[in-house]
C-alpha positions in Angstrom: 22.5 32.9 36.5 23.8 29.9 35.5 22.5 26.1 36.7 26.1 25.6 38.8 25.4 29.2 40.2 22.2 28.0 41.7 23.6 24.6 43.0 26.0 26.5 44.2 24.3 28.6 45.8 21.5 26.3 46.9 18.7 27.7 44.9 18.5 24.4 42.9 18.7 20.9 44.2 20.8 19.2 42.0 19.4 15.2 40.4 19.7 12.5 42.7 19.9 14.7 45.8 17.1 13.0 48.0 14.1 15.3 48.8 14.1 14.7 52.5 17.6 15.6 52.7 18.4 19.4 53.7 20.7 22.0 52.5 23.2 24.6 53.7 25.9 27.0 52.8 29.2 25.9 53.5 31.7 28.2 55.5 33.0 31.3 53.9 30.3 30.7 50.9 32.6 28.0 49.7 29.8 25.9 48.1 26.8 24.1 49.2 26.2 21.3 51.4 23.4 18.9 51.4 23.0 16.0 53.8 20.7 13.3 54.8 18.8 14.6 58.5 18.8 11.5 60.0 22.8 11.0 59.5 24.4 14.2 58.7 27.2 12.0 57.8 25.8 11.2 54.8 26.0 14.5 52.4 27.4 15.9 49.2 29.2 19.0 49.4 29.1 21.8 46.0 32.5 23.5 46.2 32.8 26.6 44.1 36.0 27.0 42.3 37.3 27.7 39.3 36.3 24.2 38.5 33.6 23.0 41.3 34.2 20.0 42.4 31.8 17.6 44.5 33.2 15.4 47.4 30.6 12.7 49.2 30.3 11.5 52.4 28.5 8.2 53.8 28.3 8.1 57.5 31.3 10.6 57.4 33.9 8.6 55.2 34.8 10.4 51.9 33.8 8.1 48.3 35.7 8.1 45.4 34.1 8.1 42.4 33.1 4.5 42.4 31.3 4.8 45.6 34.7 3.3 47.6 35.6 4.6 51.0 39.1 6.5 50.5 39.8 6.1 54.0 39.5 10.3 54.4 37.0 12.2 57.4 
């Protein structure tokens, strides 16, 4: 298995995932979700695709890769 395999599957916590913050699958073993307990708002979701991709969350508003709110649920 590869590194991304185990992300993906939630075998491996990727870097800068907080330790406190859980993990699940996401529907229809799309990826793998990990989110902060005390806000569930605040996660990264592993999607698996030909190319995985990574969307995050804070407090349920989608960041682009600077860290901005995009304005996206």
């Amino acid at each position: 298995m590869s590194e991304i395999e185990d992300i993906l599957k939630g075998r491996l916590r990727p870097p800068n995932i907080p330790d406190e913050w859980l993990g699940e699958p996401l529907p229809n073993n799309q990826g793998w979700r990990w989110y902060n307990p005390e806000n569930r708002g605040d996660c990264v979701r592993i999607y698996a695709a030909d190319e995985p991709y990574v969307v995050v969350t804070r407090n349920g508003e989608v960041l682009d890769s600077n860290g901005n709110p995009t304005g996206e649920k």
